[in-house]
C-alpha positions in Angstrom: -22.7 68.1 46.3 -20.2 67.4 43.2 -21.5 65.0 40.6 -20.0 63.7 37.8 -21.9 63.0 34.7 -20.1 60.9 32.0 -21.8 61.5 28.7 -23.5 64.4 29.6 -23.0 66.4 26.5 -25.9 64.0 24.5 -29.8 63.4 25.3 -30.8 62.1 28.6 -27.3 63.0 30.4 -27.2 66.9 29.2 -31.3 67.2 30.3 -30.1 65.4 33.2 -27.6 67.8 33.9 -29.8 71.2 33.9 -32.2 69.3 36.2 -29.4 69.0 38.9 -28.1 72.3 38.5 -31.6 73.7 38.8 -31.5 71.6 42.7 -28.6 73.3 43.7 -26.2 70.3 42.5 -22.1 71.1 41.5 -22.2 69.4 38.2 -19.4 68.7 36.0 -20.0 67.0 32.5 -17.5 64.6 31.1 -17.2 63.7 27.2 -15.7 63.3 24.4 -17.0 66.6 23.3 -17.9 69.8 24.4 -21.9 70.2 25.2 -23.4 72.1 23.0 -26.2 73.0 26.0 -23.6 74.2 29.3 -25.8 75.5 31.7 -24.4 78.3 34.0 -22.4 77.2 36.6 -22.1 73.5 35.0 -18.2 72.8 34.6 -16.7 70.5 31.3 -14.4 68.2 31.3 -13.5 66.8 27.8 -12.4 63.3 28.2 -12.7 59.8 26.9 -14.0 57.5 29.9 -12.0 54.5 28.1 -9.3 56.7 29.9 -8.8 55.9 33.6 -6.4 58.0 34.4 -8.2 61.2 32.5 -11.4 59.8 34.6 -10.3 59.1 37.7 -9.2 62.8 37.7 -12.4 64.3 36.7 -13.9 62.1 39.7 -11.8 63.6 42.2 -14.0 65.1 45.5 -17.2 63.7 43.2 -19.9 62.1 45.7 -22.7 61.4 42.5 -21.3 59.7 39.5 -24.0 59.1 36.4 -22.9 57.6 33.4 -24.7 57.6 30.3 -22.1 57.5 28.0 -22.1 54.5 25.5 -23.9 53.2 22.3 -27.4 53.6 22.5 -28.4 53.2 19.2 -30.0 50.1 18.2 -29.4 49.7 14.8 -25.5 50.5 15.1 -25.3 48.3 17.9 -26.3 45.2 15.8 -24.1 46.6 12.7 -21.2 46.6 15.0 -21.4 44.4 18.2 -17.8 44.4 19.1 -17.6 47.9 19.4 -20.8 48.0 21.3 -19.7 45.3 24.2 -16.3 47.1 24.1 -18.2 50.9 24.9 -21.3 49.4 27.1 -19.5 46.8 29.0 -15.6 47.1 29.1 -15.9 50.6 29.1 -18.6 50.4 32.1 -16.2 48.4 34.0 -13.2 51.1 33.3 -15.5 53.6 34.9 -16.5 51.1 37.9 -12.8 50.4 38.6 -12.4 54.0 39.3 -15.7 54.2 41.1 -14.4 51.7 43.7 -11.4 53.7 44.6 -13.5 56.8 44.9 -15.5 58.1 47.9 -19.0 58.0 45.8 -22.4 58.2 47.3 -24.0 57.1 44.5 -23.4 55.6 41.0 -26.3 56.2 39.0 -26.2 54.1 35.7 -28.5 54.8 32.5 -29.8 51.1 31.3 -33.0 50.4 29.2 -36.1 48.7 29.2 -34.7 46.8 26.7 -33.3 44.5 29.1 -36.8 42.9 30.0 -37.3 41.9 26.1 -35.6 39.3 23.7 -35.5 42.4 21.7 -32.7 44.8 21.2 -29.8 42.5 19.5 -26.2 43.7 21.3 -27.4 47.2 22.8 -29.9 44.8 25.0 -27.3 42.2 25.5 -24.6 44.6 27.1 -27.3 46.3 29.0 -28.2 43.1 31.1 -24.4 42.3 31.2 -24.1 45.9 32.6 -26.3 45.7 35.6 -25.1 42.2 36.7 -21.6 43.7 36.7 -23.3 46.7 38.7 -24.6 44.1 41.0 -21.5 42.1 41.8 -19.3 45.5 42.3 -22.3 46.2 44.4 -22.2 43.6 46.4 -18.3 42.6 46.5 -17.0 46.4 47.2 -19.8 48.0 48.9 -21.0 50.5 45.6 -24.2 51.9 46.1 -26.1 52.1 42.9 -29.5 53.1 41.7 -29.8 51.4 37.5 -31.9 53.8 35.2 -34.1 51.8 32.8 -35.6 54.0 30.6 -38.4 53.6 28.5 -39.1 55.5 25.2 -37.7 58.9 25.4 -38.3 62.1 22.8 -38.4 65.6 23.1 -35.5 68.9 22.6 -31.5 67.5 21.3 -32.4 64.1 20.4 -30.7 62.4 18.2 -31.6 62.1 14.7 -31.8 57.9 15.4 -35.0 58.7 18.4 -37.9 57.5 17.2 -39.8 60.4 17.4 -37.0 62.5 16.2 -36.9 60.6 13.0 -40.8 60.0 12.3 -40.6 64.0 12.6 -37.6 64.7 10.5 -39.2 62.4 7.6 -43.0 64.7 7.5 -41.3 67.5 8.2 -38.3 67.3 5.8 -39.6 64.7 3.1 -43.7 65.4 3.6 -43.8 61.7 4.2 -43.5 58.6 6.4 -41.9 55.3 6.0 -42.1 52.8 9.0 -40.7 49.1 9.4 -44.0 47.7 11.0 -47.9 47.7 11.0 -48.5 51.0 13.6 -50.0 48.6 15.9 -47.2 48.8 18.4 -48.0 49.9 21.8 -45.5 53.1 23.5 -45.8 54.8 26.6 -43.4 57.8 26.0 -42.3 60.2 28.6 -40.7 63.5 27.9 -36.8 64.1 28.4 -37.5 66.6 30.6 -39.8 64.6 32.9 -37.3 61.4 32.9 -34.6 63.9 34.1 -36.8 65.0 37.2 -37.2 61.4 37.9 -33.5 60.7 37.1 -32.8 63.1 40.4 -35.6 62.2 42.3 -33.8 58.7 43.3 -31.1 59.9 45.2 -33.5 60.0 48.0 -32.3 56.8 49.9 -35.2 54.9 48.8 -33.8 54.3 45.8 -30.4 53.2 46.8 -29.6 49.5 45.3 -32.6 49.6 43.1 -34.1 49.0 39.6 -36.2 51.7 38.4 -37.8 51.6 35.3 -38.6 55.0 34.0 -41.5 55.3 31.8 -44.6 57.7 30.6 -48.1 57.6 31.6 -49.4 58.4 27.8 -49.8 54.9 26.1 -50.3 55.4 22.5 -50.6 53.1 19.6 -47.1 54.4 16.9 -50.0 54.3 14.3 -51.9 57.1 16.6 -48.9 59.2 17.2 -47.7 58.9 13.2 -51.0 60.4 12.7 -50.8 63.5 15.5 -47.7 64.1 13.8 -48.9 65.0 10.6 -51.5 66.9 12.0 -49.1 69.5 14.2 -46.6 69.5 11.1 -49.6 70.5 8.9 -49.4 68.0 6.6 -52.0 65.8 4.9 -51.0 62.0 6.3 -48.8 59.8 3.6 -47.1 56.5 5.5 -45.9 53.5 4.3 -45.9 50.9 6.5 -42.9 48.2 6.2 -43.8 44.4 7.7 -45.5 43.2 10.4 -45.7 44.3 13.9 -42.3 45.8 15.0 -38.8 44.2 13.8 -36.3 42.0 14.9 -34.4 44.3 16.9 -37.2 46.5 18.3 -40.2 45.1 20.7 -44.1 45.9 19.4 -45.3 46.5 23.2 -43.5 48.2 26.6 -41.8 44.6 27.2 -42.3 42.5 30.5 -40.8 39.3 29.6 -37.2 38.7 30.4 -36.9 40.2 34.2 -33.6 40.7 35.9 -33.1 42.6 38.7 -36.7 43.4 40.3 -37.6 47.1 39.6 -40.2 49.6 40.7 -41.7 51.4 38.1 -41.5 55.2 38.4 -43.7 57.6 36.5 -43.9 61.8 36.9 -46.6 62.9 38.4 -46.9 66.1 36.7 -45.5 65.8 33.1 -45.7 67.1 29.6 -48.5 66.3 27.8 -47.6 64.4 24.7 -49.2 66.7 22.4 -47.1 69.8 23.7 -44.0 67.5 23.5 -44.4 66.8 19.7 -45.4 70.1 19.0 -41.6 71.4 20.9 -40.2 68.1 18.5 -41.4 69.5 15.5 -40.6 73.1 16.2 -36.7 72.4 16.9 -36.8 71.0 13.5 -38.1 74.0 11.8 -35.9 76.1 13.6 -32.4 73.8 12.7 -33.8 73.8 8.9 -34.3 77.6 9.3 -32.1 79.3 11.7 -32.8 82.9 9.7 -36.6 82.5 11.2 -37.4 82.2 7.4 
């Protein structure tokens, strides 16, 4: 089956991507860039999904369409809002106008748990705004949809702005910590790789028109995992903590407060022990700050 995956070239969509592949899936990445992870047999398209025209020819004969392209970082988001409504909700609806017109199956759409919280400034905002719009092209031209609400997410290509990504960079790199809280805040992360199984598990009709939020099974206190990260990195533990409990723009527990659209919660059955995980996070590092193996 042909699927489309707009943004595939970063994180989620490029783990995403090998996951299909590996299920027998004709997958074609669209972006802005080339991905620096093609798997064999995955096609690239190097486009700008602002584009309609470039788009709606990528999505011809395409039955699965995911998009994961957008801002996603929190901190830019609120530095520059107009830009972030502009890539997360204008250029969502560019991609559903094309959707409509196509034959698609499914339009799989990468949200956040963000949009339960008052949390999250503008990334949160055009999140929500993003599945209502999902909803009414949903309901108004027949689009069958599954929305992706992740929760927190680490392991191999994130980017340098993941939360694990950074605590790691900082020991590994700088042999200390600096955090903008007190530690005490409450994550259940799940491994890229086990969110991407999950991420094709709902095409099974079940999950057609549905809200799945996509989360670990490991809860750990960030104070807990600052200190397992010193430990696999080798280092003796140095943090300084910033503030109270979380920060304006990020929530101190997995948030259950605002609820839109109803959504089952899905978590892998088999998945990557967190341990393991931060041990592959920590390795990647070592190897990008020396590629010689010195």
């Amino acid at each position: 089956m042909k699927t489309l995956i707009i943004g595939g070239s970063g994180f989620m969509g490029s783990h995403t991507a090998d996951e299909l592949s590996k299920r027998g899936y004709d997958v074609t990445i669209f972006d802005r860039s080339v991905s620096p992870w093609l798997g064999n047999g995955q096609k690239m398209v190097v486009g700008d999904y602002m584009d309609e025209t470039s788009l709606a020819k990528a999505m011809e004969g395409v039955s699965l369409l995911y998009h994961f392209a957008g801002i996603a970082d929190i901190e830019a988001s609120r530095a520059h809002p107009y830009e972030t409504i502009q890539s997360n909700v204008m250029g969502l609806t560019k991609v559903l106008e094309v959707a409509r017109n196509a034959n698609l199956k499914r339009f799989v759409y990468a949200s956040t748990m963000y949009v339960y919280s008052s949390y999250g400034s503008f990334y949160r905002a055009s999140k929500q705004a993003a599945e209502i719009i999902i909803e009414a092209y949903a309901e108004h031209f027949g689009l069958e949809f599954t929305l992706l609400r992740y929760g927190s997410l680490y392991g191999p290509r994130a980017q340098n702005w993941n939360g694990i990504r950074r605590f790691a960079n900082q020991i590994v790199k700088e042999g200390q910590l600096e955090y903008s809280g007190d530690g005490s805040e409450m994550r259940e992360y799940i491994h890229v790789e086990d969110a991407a199984r999950l991420s094709v598990d709902i095409l099974d009709p079940a999950f057609i028109n549905r809200a799945i939020t996509i989360t670990g099974q490991q809860l750990i206190r960030v104070d807990d995992l600052i200190s397992v990260l010193f430990e696999i990195a080798g280092q003796p533990r140095k943090v300084k903590f910033h503030g109270k409990s979380s920060t304006p723009n990020h929530y101190g527990h997995t948030p259950y407060r605002y609820t839109p659209k109803a959504a089952k919660k899905l978590v892998p059955q088999q998945f990557v022990d967190l341990g393991q995980g931060l041990l592959e996070v920590i390795e990647e590092i070592h190897r990008e700050e020396n590629p010689e193996g010195h």
